[in-house]
N, C-alpha and C positions, 0 to 999 in steps of 0.2 A: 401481453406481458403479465407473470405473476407480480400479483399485489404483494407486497409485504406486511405483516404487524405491526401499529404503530410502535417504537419504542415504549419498554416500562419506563417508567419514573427514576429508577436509575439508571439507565443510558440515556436518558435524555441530560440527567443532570452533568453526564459525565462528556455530552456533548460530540463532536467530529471523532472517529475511530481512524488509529492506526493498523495497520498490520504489518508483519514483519516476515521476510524472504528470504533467502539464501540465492547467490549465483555463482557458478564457477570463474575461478581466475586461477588461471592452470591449476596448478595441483593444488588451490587453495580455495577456501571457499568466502566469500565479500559478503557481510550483512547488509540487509537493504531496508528500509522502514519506509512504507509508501502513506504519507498523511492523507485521506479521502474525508471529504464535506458529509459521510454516512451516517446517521445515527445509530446502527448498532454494529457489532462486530462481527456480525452473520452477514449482513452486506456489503460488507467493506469484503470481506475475505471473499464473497461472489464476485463481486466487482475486479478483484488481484486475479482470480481465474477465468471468468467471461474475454478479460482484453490482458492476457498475459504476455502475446506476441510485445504487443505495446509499450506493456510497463518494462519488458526485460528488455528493450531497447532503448527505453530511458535512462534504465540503470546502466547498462554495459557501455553507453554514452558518456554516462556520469562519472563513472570507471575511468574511462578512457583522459578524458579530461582533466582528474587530479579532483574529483569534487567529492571527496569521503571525510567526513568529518568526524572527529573521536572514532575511527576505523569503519565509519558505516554510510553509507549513504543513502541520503534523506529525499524523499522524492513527495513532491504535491501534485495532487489532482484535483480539479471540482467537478464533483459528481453529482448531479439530482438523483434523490430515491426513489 
């Protein structure tokens, strides 16, 4: 498995990395914000494409449910780097 760079000093300070996704809901499209335990935002964003089956099942779950908050849906994962 590739190593990563340790975070600089500003992503450490800026601590756990979101990213942010789009899914379809018919002819529209659902914001999705997946919070991951990553230190930078190059991981977090590997991590949303390595297990994307995964998370776009979490969200189209979350969808389904009624669980979209200020129109977007918020999704947690703990990730080791």
């Amino acid at each position: 498995m590739r190593k990563f760079p340790k975070p600089t000093e500003q992503e450490a300070d800026e601590g756990p990395q979101k990213v942010s996704f789009q899914i379809a809901n018919g002819n529209t499209r659902q914001t999705c914000i997946l919070q991951t335990a990553l230190p930078t935002k190059a991981q977090a964003q590997k991590y949303l494409m390595a297990n994307w089956p995964m998370i776009e099942k979490m969200a189209r779950d979350a969808l389904a449910a009624g669980a979209a908050e200020d129109g977007k849906i918020r999704l947690t994962v703990g990730c080791a780097a």
